[in-house]
C-alpha positions as CSV (number, residue, x, y, z in Angstrom):
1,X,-42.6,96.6,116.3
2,X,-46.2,95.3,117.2
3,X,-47.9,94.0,113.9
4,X,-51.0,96.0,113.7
5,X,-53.2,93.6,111.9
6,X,-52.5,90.3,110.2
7,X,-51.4,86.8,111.2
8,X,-48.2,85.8,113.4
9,X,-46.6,83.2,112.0
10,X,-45.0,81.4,114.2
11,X,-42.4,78.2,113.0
12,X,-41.2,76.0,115.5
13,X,-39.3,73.3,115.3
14,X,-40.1,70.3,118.1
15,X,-36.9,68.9,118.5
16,X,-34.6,71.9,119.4
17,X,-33.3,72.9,123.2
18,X,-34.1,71.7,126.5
19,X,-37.4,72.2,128.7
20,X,-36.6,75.6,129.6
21,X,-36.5,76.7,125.5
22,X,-39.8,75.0,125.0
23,X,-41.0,77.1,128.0
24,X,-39.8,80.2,126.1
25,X,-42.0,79.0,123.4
26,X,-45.1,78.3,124.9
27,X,-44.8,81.7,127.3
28,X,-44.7,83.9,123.9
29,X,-47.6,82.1,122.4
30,X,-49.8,82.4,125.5
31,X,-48.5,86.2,125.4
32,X,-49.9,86.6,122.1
33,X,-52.9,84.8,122.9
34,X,-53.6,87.1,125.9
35,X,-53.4,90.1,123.6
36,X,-55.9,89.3,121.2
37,X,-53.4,88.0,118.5
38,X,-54.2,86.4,115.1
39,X,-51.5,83.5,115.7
40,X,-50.8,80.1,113.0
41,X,-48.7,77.7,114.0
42,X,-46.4,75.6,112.2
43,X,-43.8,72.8,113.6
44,X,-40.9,71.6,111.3
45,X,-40.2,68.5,110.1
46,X,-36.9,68.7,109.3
47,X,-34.8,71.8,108.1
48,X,-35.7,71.9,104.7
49,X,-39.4,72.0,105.9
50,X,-38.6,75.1,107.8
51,X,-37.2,77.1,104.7
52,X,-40.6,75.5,103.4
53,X,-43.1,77.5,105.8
54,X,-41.1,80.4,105.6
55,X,-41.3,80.7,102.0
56,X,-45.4,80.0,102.4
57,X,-45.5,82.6,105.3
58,X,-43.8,85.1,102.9
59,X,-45.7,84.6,100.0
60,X,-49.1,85.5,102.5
61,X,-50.5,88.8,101.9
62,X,-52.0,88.3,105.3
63,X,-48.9,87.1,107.3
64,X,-47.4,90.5,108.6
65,X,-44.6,89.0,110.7
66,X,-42.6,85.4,111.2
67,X,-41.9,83.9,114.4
68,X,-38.8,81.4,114.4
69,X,-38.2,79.3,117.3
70,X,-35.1,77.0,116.8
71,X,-31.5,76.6,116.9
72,X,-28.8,78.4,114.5
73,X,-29.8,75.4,111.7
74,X,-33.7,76.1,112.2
75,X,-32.9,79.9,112.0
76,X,-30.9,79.6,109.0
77,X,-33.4,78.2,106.8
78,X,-36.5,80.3,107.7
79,X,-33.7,83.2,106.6
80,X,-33.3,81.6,103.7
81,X,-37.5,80.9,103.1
82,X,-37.5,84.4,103.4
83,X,-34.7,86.3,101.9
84,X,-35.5,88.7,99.3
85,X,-39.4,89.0,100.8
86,X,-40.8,92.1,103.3
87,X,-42.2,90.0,106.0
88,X,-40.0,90.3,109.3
89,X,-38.3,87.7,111.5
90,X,-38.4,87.6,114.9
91,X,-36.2,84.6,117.2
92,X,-36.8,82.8,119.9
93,X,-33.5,81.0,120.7
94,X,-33.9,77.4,121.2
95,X,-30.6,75.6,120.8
96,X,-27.1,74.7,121.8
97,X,-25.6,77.8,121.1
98,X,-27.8,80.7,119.5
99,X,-24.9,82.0,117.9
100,X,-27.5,84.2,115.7
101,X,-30.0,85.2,117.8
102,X,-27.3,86.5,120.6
103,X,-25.3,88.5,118.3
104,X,-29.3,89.9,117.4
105,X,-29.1,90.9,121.4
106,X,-31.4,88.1,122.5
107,X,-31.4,85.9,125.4
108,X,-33.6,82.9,126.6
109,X,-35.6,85.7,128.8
110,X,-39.7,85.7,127.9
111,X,-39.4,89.9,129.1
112,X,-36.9,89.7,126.6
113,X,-38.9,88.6,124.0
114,X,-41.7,90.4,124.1
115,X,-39.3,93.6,124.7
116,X,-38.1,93.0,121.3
117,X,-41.8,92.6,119.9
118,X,-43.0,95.3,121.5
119,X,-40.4,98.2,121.4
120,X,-38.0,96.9,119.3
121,X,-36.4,97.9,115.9
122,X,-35.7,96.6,112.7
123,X,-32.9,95.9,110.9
124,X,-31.3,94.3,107.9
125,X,-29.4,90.8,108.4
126,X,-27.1,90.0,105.6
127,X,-26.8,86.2,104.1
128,X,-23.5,84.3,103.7
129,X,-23.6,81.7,100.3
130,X,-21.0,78.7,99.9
131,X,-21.7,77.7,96.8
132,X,-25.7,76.6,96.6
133,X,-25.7,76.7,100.3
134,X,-26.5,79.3,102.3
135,X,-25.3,80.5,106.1
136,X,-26.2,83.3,108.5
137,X,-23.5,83.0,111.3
138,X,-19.8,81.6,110.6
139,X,-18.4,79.0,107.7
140,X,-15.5,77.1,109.0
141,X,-12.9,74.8,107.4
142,X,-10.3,72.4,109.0
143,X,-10.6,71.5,112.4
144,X,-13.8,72.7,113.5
145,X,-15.5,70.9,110.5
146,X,-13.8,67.5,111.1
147,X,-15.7,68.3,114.9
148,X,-19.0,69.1,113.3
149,X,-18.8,66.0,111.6
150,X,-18.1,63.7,114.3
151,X,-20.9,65.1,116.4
152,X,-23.5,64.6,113.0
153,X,-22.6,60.7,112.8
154,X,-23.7,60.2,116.5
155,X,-26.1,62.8,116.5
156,X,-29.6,61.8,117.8
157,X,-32.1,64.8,118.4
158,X,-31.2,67.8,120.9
159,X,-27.4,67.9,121.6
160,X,-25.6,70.2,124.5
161,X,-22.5,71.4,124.8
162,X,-21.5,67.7,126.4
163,X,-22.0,66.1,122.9
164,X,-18.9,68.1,122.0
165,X,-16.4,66.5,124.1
166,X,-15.5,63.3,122.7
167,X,-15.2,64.1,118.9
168,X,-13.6,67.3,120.0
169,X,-10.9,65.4,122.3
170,X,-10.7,62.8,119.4
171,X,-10.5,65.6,116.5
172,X,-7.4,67.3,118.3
173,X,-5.3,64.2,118.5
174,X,-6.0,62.6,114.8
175,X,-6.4,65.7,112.8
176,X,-3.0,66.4,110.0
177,X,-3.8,70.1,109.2
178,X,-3.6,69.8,105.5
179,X,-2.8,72.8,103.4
180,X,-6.1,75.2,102.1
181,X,-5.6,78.1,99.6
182,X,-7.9,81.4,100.4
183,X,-8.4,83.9,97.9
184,X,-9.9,87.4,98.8
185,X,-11.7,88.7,95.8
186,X,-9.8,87.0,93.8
187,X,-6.3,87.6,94.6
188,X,-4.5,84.8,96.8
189,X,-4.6,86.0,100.5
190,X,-3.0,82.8,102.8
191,X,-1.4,79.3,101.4
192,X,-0.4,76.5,103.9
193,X,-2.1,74.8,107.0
194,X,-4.6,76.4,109.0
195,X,-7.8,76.9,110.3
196,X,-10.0,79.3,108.4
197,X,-13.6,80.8,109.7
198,X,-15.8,82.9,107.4
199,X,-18.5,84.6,108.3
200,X,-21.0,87.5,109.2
201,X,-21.4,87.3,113.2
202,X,-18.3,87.5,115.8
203,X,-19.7,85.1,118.2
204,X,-19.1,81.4,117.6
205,X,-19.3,78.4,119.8
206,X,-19.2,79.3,124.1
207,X,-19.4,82.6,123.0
208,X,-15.7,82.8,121.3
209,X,-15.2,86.0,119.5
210,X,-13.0,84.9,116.6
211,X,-14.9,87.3,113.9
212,X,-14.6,89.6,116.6
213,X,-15.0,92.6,114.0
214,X,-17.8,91.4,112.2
215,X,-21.3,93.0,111.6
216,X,-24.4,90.9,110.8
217,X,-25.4,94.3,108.5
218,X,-22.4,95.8,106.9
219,X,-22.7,93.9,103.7
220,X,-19.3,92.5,104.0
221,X,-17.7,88.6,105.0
222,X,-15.2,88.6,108.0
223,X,-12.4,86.2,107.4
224,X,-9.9,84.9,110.0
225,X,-7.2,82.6,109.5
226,X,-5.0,81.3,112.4
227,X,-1.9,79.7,110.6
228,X,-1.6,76.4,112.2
229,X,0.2,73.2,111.7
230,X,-0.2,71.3,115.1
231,X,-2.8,70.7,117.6
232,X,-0.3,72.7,119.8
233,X,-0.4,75.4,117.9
234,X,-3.5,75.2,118.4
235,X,-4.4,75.1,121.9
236,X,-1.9,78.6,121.8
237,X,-4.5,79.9,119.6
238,X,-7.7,78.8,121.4
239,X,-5.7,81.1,124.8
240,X,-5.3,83.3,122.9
241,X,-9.0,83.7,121.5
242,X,-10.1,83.1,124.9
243,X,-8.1,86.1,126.1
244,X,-9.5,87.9,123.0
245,X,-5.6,88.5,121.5
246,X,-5.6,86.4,118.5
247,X,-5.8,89.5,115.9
248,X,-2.6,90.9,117.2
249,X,-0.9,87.4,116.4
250,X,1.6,87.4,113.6
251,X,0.1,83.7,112.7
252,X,-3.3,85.5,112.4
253,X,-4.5,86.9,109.3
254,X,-7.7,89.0,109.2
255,X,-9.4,90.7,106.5
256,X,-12.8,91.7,105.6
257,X,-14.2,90.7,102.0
258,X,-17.5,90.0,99.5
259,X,-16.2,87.1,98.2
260,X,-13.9,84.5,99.3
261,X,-12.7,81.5,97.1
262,X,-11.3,78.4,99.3
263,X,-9.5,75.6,97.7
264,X,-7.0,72.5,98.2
265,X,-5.0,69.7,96.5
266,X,-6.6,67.9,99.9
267,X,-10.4,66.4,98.8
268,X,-11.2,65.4,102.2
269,X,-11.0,69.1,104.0
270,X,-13.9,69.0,106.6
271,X,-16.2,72.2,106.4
272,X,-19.1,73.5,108.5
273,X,-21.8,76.0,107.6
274,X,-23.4,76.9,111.2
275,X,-23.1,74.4,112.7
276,X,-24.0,71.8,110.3
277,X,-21.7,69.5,107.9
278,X,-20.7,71.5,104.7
279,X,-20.1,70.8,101.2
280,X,-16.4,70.2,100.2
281,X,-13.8,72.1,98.8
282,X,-13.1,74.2,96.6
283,X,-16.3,76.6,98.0
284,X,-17.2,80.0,96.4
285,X,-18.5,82.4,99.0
286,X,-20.1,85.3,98.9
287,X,-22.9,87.8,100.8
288,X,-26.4,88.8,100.0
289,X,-26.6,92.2,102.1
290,X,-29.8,93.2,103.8
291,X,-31.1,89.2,102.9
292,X,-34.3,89.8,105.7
293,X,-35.5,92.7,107.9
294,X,-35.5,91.2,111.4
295,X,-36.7,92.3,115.0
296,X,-34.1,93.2,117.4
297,X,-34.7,93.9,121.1
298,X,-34.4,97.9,122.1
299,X,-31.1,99.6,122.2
300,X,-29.4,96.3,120.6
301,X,-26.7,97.0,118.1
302,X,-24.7,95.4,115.8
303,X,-21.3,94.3,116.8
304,X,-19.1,96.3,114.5
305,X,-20.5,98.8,116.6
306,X,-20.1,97.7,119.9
307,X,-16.4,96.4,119.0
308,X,-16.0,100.3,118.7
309,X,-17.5,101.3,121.6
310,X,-15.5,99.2,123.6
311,X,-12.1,100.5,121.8
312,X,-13.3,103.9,122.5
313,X,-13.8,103.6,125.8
314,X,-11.0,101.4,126.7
């Protein structure tokens, strides 16, 4: 995948991951310095400012690939800067989770890294849009967004998986499960309380395969619904997605779609767009297929296809 000529762009935002992701960072760069590299570096102000310099870096005749190094929110946005363009991504993963950049087949390895830049292939990433907003990795609505909330209001710079216990803990003893309505291109699909996850990766947070038939290239959404009325409902869920089970539940409905409608008489639904506070209800989403190119490392596929690996062989 080496660039032959032109600049490396490489956006990074300051604020995302520990010591060891800023290590990550700083070993690629002195990589490319080493090799001889035309390199520009850029460092975010805020999310909006990444989507900025992507959309600068794309518009560059002389830029022939993007470097992102940030978490799924920093990622997002340098998607969006430069969806529709020719210019490459490459990740470095530098947040909480990664959700992205794993299902992509990265880790927080350098070797990895420059495996990927220097052997590795190319392929088309597909973009989720909620309304005006768009998403690369998993929508959710109900619980999970009241928990995304909570962790926003006390927010303050890097977070770890720590910062999730408290509004988690506090989430599963206050929240009410109100009704949502979910139509699948169109038609009405579920109608009652639940918890509903759109989205186009199967990975979501500690690695929780809940869009566990989803493919980041396939040009279609992957929607799960666990019917769900009370927190002890769902904790039998959570086993159950722990133990990877939850699609042969009768209280779980799975489909795969290109647009999904959600709606409810509630007006205070809490929704999440990767990891971030969404808009509310009622949300139109649909895909973009093949949004970007990006760089994946050698032998990585996507995980529609390993799904059927593993069912072939076992």
């Amino acid at each position: 995948m080496i660039p032959k000529d032109g600049i490396i762009t490489l956006i990074v935002n300051p604020k995302s991951g520990a010591s060891s992701n800023k290590r990550l960072v700083s070993g690629f760069r002195a990589y490319l310095d080493q090799k001889g590299y035309s390199v520009k570096v850029e460092f975010t102000q805020s999310l909006e400012h990444g989507r900025q310099l992507a959309q600068q870096a794309s518009a560059n005749p002389d830029c022939s690939l993007v470097v992102g190094a940030g978490g799924d929110g920093t990622i997002r946005e340098m998607v969006c800067g430069l969806s529709g363009s020719t210019k490459p991504l490459l990740v470095l993963p530098c947040g909480t989770e990664n959700l992205l950049a794993n299902e992509l087949g990265y880790d927080v390895r350098l070797e990895t890294v420059i495996n990927a830049f220097e052997n590795g292939q190319m392929r088309p990433l597909d973009l989720g849009k909620a309304n005006d907003i768009h998403f690369t990795s998993i929508a959710g609505f109900g619980f999970d967004g009241k928990v995304v909330q909570r962790v926003q209001a006390v927010r303050k710079g890097h977070i770890s998986h720590l910062t999730y216990f408290w509004p988690i803990w506090r989430t599963f003893w206050d929240y009410t499960f109100p009704a949502m309505k979910v139509f699948i291109e169109g038609k009405e699909f579920f109608e009652g309380p639940g918890l509903v996850f759109v989205g186009n990766i199967s990975r979501y947070a500690i690695g929780l395969e809940i869009l566990k038939k989803a493919d980041y290239s396939d040009g279609l959404l992957d929607v799960c619904i666990f019917r769900c009325g009370s927190c002890w409902k769902l904790l039998k869920h959570a086993a159950c997605t722990v133990l990877k089970t939850h699609l042969k539940s009768r209280n779980t409905l799975y489909t795969q779609a290109k647009t999904v409608r959600i709606e409810s008489a509630v007006n205070h639904i809490p929704t999440e767009l990767d990891g971030d506070p969404g808009p509310a209800l009622p949300l139109d989403i649909s895909i973009i297929p093949a949004a970007i190119q990006v760089v994946v490392p050698p032998g990585a596929k996507p995980a529609g296809i390993r799904t059927r690996i593993r069912r072939m062989i076992g």
